[in-house]
C-alpha positions as CSV (number, residue, x, y, z in Angstrom):
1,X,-26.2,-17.4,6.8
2,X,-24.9,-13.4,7.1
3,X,-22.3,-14.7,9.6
4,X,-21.3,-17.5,6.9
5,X,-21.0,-14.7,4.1
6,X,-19.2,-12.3,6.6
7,X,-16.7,-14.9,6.9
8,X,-16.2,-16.0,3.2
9,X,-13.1,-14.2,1.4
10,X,-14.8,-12.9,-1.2
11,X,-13.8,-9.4,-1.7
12,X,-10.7,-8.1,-3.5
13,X,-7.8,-7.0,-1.1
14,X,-7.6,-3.5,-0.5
15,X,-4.1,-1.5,-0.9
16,X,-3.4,-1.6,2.7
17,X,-4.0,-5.5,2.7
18,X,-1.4,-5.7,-0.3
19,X,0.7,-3.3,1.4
20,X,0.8,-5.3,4.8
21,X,1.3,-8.7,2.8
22,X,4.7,-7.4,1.3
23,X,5.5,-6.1,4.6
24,X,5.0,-9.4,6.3
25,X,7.5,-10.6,3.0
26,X,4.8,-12.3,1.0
27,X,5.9,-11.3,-2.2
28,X,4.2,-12.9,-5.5
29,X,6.9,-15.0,-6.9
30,X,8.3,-18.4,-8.6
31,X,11.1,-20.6,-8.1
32,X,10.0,-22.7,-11.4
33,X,9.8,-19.1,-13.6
34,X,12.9,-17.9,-12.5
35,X,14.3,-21.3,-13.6
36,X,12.3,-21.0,-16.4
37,X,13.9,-17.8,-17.8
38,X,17.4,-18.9,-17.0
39,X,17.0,-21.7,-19.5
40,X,15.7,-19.9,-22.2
41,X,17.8,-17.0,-21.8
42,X,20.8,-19.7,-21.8
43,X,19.1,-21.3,-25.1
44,X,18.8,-18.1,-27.0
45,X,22.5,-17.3,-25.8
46,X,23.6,-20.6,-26.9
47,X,21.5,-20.2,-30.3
48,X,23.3,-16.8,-31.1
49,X,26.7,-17.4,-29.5
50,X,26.9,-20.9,-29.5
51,X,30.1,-20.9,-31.5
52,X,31.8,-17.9,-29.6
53,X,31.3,-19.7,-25.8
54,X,31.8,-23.4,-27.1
55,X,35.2,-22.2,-29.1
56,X,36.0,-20.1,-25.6
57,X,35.6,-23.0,-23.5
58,X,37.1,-25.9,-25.8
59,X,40.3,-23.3,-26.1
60,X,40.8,-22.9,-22.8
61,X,40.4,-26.7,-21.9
62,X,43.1,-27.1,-24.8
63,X,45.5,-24.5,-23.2
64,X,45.0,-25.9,-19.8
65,X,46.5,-29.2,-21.0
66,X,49.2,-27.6,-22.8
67,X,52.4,-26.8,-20.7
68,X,54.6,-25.9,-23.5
69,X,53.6,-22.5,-23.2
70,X,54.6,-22.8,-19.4
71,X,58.2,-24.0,-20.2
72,X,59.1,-22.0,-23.0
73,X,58.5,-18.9,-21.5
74,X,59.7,-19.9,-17.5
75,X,56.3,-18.3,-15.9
76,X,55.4,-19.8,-12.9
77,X,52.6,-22.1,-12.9
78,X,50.8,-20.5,-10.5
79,X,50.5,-17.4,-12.7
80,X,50.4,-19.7,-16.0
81,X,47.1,-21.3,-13.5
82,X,45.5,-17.4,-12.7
83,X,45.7,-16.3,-16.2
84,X,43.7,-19.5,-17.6
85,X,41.4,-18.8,-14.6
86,X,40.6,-15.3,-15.6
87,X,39.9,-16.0,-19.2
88,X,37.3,-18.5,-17.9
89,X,35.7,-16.2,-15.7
90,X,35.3,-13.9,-18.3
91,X,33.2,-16.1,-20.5
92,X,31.7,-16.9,-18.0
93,X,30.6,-13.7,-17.2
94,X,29.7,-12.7,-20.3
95,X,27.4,-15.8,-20.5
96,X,25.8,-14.7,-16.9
97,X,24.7,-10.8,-17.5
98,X,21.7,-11.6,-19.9
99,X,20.6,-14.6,-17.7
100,X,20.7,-12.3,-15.0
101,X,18.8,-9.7,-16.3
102,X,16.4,-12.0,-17.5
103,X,15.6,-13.1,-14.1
104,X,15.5,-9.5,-12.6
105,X,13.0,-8.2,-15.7
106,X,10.7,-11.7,-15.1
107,X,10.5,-10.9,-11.3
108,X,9.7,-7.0,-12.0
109,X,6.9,-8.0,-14.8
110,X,5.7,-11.1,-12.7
111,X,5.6,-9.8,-8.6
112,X,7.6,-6.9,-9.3
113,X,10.4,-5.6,-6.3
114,X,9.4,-4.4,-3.0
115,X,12.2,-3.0,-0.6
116,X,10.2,-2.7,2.7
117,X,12.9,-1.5,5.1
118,X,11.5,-3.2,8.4
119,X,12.0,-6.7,6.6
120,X,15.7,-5.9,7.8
121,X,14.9,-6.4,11.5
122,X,16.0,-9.2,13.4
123,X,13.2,-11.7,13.6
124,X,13.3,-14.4,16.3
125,X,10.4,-16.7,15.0
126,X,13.3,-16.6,11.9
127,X,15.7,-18.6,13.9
128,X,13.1,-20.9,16.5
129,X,14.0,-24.3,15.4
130,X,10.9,-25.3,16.5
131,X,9.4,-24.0,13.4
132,X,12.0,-24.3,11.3
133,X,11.7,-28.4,11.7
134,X,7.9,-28.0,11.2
135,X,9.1,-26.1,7.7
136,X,10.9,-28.6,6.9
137,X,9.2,-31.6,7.6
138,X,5.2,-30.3,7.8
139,X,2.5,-31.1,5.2
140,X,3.1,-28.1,3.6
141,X,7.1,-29.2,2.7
142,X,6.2,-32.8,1.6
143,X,3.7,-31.5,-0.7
144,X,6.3,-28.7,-2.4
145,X,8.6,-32.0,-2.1
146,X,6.1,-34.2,-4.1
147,X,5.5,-31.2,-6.7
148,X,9.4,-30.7,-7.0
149,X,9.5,-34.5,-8.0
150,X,6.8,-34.3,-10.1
151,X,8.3,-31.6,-12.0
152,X,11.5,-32.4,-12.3
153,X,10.0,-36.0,-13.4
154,X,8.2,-34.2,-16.3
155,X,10.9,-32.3,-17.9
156,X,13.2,-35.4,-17.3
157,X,10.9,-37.8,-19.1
158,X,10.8,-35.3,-22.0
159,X,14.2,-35.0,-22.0
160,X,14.5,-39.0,-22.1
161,X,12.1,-39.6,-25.4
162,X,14.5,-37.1,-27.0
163,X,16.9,-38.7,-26.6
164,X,15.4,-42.4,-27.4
165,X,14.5,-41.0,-30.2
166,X,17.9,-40.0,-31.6
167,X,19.8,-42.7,-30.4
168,X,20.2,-44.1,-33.7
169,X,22.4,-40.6,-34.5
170,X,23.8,-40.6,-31.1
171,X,25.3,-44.8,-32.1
172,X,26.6,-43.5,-35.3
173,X,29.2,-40.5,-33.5
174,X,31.6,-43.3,-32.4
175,X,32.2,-43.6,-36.2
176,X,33.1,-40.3,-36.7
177,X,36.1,-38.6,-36.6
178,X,37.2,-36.7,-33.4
179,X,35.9,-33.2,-35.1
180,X,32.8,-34.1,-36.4
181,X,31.9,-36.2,-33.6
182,X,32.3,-33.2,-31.3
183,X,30.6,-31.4,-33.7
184,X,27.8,-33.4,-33.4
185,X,27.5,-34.2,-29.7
186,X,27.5,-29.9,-29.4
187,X,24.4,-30.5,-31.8
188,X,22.6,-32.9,-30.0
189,X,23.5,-31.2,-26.6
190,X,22.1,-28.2,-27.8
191,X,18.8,-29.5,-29.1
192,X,18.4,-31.8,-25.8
193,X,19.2,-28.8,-24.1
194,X,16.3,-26.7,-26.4
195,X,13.5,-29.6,-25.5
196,X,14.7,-29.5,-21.5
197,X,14.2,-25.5,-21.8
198,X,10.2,-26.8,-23.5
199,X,9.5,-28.4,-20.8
200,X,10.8,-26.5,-18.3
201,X,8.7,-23.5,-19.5
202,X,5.7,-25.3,-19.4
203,X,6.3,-26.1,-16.0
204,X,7.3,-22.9,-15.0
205,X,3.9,-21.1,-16.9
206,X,1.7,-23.1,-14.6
207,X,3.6,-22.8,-11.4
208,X,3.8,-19.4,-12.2
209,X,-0.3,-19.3,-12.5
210,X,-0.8,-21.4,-9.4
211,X,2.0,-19.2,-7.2
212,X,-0.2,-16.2,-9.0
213,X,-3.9,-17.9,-8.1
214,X,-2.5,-18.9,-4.4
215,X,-0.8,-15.9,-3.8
216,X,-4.4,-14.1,-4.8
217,X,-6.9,-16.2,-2.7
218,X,-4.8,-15.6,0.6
219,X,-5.1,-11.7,0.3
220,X,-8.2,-11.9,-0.6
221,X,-10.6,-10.5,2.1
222,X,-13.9,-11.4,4.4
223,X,-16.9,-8.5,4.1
224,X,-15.9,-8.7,8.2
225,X,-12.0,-7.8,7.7
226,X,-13.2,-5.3,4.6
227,X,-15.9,-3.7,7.5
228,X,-12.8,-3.4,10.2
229,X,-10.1,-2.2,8.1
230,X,-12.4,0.4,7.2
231,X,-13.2,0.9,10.8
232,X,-9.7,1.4,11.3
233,X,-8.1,3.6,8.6
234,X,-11.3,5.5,8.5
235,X,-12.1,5.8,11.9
236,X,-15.3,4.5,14.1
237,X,-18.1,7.2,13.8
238,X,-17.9,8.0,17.6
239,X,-14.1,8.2,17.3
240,X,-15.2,10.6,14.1
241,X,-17.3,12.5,16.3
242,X,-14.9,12.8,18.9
243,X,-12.1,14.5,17.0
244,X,-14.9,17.0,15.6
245,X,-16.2,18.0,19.0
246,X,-12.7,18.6,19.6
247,X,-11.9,20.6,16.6
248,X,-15.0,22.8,17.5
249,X,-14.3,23.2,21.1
250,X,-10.6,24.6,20.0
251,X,-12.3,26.6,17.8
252,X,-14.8,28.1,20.0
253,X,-11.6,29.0,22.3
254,X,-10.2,30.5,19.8
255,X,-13.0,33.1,18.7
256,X,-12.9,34.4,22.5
257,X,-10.7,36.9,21.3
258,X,-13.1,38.0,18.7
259,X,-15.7,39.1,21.3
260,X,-14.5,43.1,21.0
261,X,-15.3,43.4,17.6
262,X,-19.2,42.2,18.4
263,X,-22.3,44.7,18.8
264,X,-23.8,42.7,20.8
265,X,-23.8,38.8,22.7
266,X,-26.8,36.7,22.5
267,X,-27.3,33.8,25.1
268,X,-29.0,31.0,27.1
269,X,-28.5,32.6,29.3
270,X,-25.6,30.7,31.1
271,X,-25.5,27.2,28.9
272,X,-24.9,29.2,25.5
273,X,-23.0,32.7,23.9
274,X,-23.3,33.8,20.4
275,X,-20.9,37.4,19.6
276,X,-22.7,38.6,16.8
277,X,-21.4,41.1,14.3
278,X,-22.9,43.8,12.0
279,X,-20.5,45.8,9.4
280,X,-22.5,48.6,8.1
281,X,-20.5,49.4,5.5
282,X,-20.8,46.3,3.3
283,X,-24.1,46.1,4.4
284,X,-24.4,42.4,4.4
285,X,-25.9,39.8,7.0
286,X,-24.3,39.9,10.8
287,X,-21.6,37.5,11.3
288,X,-20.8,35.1,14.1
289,X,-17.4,36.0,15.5
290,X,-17.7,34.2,19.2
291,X,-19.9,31.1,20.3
292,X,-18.7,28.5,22.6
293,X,-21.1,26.4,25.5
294,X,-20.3,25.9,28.7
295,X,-16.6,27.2,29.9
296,X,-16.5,29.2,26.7
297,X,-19.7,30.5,26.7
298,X,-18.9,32.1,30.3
299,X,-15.9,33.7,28.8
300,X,-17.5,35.3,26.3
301,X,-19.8,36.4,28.9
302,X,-16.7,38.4,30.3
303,X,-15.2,39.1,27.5
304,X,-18.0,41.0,26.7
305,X,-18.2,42.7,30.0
306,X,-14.6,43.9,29.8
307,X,-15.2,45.2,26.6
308,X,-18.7,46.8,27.5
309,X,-20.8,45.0,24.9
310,X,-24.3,44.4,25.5
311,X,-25.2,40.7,26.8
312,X,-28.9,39.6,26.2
313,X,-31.0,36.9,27.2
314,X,-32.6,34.8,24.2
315,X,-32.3,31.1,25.0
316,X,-34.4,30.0,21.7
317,X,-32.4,32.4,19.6
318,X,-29.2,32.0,20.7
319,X,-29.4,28.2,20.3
320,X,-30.4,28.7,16.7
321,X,-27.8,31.2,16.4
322,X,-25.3,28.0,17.7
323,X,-26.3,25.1,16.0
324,X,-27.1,26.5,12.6
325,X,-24.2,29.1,11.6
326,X,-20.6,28.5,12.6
327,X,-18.0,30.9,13.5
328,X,-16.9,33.4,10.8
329,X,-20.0,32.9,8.7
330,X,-22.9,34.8,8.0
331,X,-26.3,33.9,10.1
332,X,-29.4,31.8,8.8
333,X,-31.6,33.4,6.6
334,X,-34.5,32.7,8.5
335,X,-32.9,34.5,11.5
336,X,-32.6,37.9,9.7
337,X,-35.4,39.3,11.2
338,X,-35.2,38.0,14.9
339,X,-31.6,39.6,14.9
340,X,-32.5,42.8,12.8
341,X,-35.1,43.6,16.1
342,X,-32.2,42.8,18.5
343,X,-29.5,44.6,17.1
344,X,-32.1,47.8,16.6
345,X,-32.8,47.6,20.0
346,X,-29.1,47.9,20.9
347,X,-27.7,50.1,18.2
348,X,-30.4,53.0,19.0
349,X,-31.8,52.4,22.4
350,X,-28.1,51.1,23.5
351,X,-29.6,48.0,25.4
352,X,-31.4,50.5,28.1
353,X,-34.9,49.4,29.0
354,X,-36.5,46.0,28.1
355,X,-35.4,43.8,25.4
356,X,-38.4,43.0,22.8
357,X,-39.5,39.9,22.0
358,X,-38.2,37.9,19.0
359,X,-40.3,34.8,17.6
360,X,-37.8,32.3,15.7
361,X,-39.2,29.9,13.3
362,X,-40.7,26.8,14.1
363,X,-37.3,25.1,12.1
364,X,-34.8,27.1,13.8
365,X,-35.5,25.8,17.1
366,X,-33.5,23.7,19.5
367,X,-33.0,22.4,22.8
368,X,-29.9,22.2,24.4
369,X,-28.6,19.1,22.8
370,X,-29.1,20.2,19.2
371,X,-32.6,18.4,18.8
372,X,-35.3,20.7,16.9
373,X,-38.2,21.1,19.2
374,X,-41.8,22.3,18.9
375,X,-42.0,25.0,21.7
376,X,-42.8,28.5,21.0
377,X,-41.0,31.0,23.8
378,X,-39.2,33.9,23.2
């Protein structure tokens, strides 16, 4: 039953899952919304400016049929042609901006735009014919097919019951005069045009909701796939604890040069170092300048040497010293008085003769790995 829940998608994509869908290209959009604006931009255009684009249009189809401005002024047809030309393209133009900044604010509020540079590279599963055919003719592209029908369909039967519904009007234009009846067929296309755009919008409102819902579910994410992206972006705990072994090994190397300012070095005695420092002026608790194991541990060792600063034996203490301060910072409190006794020993007797003992706590001890351990040796 875990397995069963692991692989369920019922966790909300994370930002790198919505991040890698836009740049595979799977950007939340709708063909049927975008058509959807268009037409009700065009109808509130038409509703405002209806007058201004119809005139336009049925002036310029007037001039086109009249040559009389061609011969009374001798200007070559071609040019009499362009200049026609250019005053269509104008209106229609000026009928295109608000459609297309319709379209660009319904994308931006609906699945909003997503430049991802490396959907620029070439592609080759882009051009396989292979899947290109199963595009076009797979499940997947007779269902959109089926839909498409469906829809288009819908908004054409609602287009026809209009119009069944004013035929009686649309029998009486052939008795009106030529005006009037153009008059009225502009009417009747506009309305027609006004229930198409109903229609349409209702279509596109639910595509839009099922793009929205589809588009949802397949980022939608397994516990597994939220447990490895995690893995991933935060890093496995061994890789975790690689990287700070690492970070403490450099730094270890690093406090080598350190040693010279120490009073004294406190070690394993081969296996651990710890360069301990007292400043008598502040007056505060030593400080670790120097600890390292292993390779670092034996540098210290002559780095101490070189610089003629004493090196004592303490396994117990020099472990506790390691694995519970770190470098730069002031030592355990409960190592205050193990350390006062060593660095008396070396400040007034300078480190000739035997060492005393030191007892550590219980708590402050440790073996070699790190673990705390019960022994009592000094």
């Amino acid at each position: 039953m875990a397995e069963d829940s692991d692989q369920e998608k019922t966790e909300e994509p994370t930002e790198r899952r919505i991040q890698k869908a836009l740049e595979d290209g799977r950007i939340l959009t709708s063909k049927d919304l975008a058509l959807g604006v268009v037409m009700i931009a065009g109808a509130f255009q038409f509703m405002i400016g209806g007058s201004y684009f119809f005139g336009e249009v049925v002036g310029g189809f007037r001039s086109g049929l009249d040559i009389g401005d061609v011969l009374a002024r001798g200007a070559p047809l071609t040019d009499v042609v362009a200049e026609r030309f250019r005053s269509a393209l104008i209106v229609v133009f000026v009928f295109s901006i608000p459609l297309i900044a319709a379209l660009v604010a319904a994308q931006a509020v609906y699945g909003g735009f997503h430049f991802v540079l490396g959907n620029l590279n070439f592609k080759g599963n882009r051009i396989d014919p292979l899947a290109g055919l199963k595009r076009m003719f797979g499940l997947n592209a007779l269902i959109e097919l089926g839909k498409s029908l469906l829809k288009v369909g819908l908004v054409g039967a609602v287009g026809v019951l209009f119009l069944i519904e004013k035929l009686p009007e649309i029998m009486e234009i052939s008795s009106l005069p030529l005006e009037g009846a153009l008059e009225e067929i502009g009417r009747l296309a506009v309305l027609t045009f006004l229930v198409l755009v109903a229609g349409a919008a209702g279509v596109a409102a639910f595509d839009a909701f099922i793009q929205w819902k589809r588009h949802h579910d397949q980022l939608r994410m397994t516990r597994q796939e939220m447990k490895d992206e995690h893995k991933e972006t935060e890093g496995s705990p061994e890789v975790k604890q690689k990287i700070r072994r690492m970070q403490r090994e450099a730094a270890e190397r690093g406090s080598v040069a350190n040693v010279s300012d120490a009073q004294v070095v406190i070690t394993n005695p081969t296996h651990f170092a710890v360069a301990l420092k007292y400043d008598f002026k502040q007056g505060a608790a030593p400080v670790i300048v120097a600890k390292g194991t292993e390779k670092v541990a034996e540098q210290i060792r002559e780095k101490a040497k070189e610089a003629r600063i004493p090196v004592l034996s303490y396994p117990l203490l020099a472990r506790a010293l390691y694995y519970t301060s770190e470098i730069g910072q002031e030592i355990h409190t409960e190592l205050y008085r193990a350390v006062a006794t060593v660095l008396g020993f070396v400040l007034q007797a300078g480190a000739e003769g035997e060492p005393p003992s030191v007892d550590v706590p219980e708590e402050m001890r440790f073996d070699a790995s790190g673990r705390k351990e019960g022994a009592r040796n000094g």
